[in-house]
N, C-alpha and C positions, 0 to 999 in steps of 0.2 A: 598165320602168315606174318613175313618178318619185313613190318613197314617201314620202318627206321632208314632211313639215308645211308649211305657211305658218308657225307659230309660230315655227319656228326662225330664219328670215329676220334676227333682230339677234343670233343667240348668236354669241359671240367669246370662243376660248377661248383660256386665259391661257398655253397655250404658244407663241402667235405673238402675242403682245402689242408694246409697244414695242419700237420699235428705233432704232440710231444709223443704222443705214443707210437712205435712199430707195428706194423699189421706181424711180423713173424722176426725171428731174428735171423741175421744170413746163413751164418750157417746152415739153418735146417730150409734154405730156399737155395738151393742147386741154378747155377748160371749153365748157358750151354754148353760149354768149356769143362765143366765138373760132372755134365749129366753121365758119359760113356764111362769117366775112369770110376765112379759111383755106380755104374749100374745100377742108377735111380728108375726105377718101373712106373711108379706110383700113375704119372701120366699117364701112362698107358694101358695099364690095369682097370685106371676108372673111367677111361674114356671106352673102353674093351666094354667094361661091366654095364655101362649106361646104353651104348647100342643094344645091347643084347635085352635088358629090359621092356626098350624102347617098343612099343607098340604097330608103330606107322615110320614111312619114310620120315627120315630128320631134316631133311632138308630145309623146309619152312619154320620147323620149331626155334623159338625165340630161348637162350640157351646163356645164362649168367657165371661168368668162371667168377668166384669171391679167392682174391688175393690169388689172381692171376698171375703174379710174375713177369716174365721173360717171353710169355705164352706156350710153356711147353704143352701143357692139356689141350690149348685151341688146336697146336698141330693133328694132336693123338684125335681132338674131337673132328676138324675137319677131313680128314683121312678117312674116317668110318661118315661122313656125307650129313654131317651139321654143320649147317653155312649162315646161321644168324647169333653171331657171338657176343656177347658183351662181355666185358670187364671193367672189374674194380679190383683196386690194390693201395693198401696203404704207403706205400713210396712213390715218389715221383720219377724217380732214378726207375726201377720197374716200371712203371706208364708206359716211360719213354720206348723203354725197348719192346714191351708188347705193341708201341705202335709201330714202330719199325716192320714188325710183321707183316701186316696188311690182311692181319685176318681176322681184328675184332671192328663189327660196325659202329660200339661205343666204347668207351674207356674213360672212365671217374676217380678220382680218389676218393676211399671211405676205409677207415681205420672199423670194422666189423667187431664187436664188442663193448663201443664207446661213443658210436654213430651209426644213424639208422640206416639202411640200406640205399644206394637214389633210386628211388625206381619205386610204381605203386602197387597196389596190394593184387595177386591174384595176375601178376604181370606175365611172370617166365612158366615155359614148357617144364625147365629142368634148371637146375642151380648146383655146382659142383664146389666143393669145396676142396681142394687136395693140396697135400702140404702146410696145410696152416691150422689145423686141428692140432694138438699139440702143447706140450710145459711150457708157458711163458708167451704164447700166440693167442689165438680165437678163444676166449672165452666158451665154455659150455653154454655160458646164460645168454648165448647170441642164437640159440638153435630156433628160436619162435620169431626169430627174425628173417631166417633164412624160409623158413613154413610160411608168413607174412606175404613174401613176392612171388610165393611159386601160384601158381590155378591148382584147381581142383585135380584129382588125377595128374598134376605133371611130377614129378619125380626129382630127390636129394641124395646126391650123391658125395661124400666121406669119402676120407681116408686119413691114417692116424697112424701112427709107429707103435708097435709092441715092445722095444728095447727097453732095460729095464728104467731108466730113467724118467720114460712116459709113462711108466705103468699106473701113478698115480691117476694122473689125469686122464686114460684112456679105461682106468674105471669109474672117474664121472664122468668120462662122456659116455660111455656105454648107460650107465645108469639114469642119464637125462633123455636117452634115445628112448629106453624103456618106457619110464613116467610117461612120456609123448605118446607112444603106440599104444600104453594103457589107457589114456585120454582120448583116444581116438582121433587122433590131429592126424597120423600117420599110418601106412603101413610096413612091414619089415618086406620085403624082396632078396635081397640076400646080404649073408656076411661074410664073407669069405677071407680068411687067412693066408698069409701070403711067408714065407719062409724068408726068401730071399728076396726080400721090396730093396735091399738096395747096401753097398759094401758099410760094415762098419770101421768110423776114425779111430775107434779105442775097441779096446779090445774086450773091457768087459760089456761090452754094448752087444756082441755079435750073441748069435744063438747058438748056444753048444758047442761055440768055439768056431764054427764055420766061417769066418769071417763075414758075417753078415746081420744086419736087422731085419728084422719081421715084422711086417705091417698088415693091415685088414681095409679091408674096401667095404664100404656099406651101400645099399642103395634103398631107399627110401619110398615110398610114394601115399603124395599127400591124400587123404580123406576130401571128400565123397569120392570114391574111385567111381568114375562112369562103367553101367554096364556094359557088357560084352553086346555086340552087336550081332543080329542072330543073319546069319546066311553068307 
């Protein structure tokens, strides 16, 4: 159940305040203005991909966007009927205009990689990360952080770019998702490759010359998964 106030929607508390570090660079965070002529998906893909896992209605699930933005995911999440949203974002400049929205209950800054999450352990239904996985953004070594606030059974949702320039880093973070699943922290649910997640600025970015980047959605879900309910 999602007890949280509407009141709290602007509290920002002074232990993730300023920072020298970027939660992402602008660039690879799309403003609304940029999302159509980019045919940026990503939103929408993982907010698509997390319903569809989803067990039960979402509407009461308690549901954390990490380096929310502008809220483009809150939209894609409240559309498919998840109405208890938080967010965190390392800008203030982004805060602001996810509060604008009026559709996250809370909003914090936390630079994710270099500060701990606000929020306590075994909190959220589900925890998306999109757009900030990434060369020069979220660290990998932040992923038992993101496992940290989620419950038992609720569910992580990814997404990363394939273009060549992430490929480094989108094969550690595939290889830190592994280490996790092989430890039992998590389960895999899907991975899903995506062709055209969104237009590519350069040309040797695109795949196969289509003028586009490729990206993949993951979804996650944490250990003990609750059983199935018999009837």
């Amino acid at each position: 159940r999602c007890e949280e106030r509407a009141g709290t929607r602007g509290r920002d508390t002074a232990r993730h305040g300023l920072s020298r570090r970027p939660a992402a660079r602008p660039a690879d965070r799309p403003v609304p203005q940029d999302v159509a002529a980019l045919e940026y998906r990503a939103p929408h893909l993982a907010a698509a991909s997390l319903a569809f896992a989803f067990p039960a209605p979402p509407a009461g699930s308690r549901v954390l966007d990490v380096g929310c933005g502008t809220g483009l995911v809150a939209r894609e999440l409240q559309r498919r009927g998840f109405g208890c949203l938080h967010g965190v974002d390392g800008s203030a400049g982004m805060l602001e205009r996810a509060r604008g929205t009026g559709l996250y209950r809370q909003l914090q800054r936390c630079v994710l990689g270099w500060e701990p999450l606000p929020g306590p352990a075994e909190h959220y239904d589900a925890v998306t990360v999109v757009g900030a996985l990434g060369e020069g953004q979220v660290p990998c070594s932040a992923l038992p952080e993101l496992l940290r606030v989620t419950k038992p059974g609720g569910f992580l949702c990814l997404t990363t770019r394939s273009n060549p320039s992430n490929l480094r880093y989108k094969a550690e973070l595939e290889a830190a998702l592994q280490r996790l699943e092989q430890q039992g922290a998590w389960q895999k649910v899907l991975a899903q490759e995506v062709e055209r997640w969104e237009r590519a600025t350069e040309e040797e970015e695109s795949v196969q010359g289509t003028g586009y980047i490729s990206g993949v959605v993951y979804i996650y879900r944490k250990c003990p998964v609750p059983p199935l309910e018999e009837g």
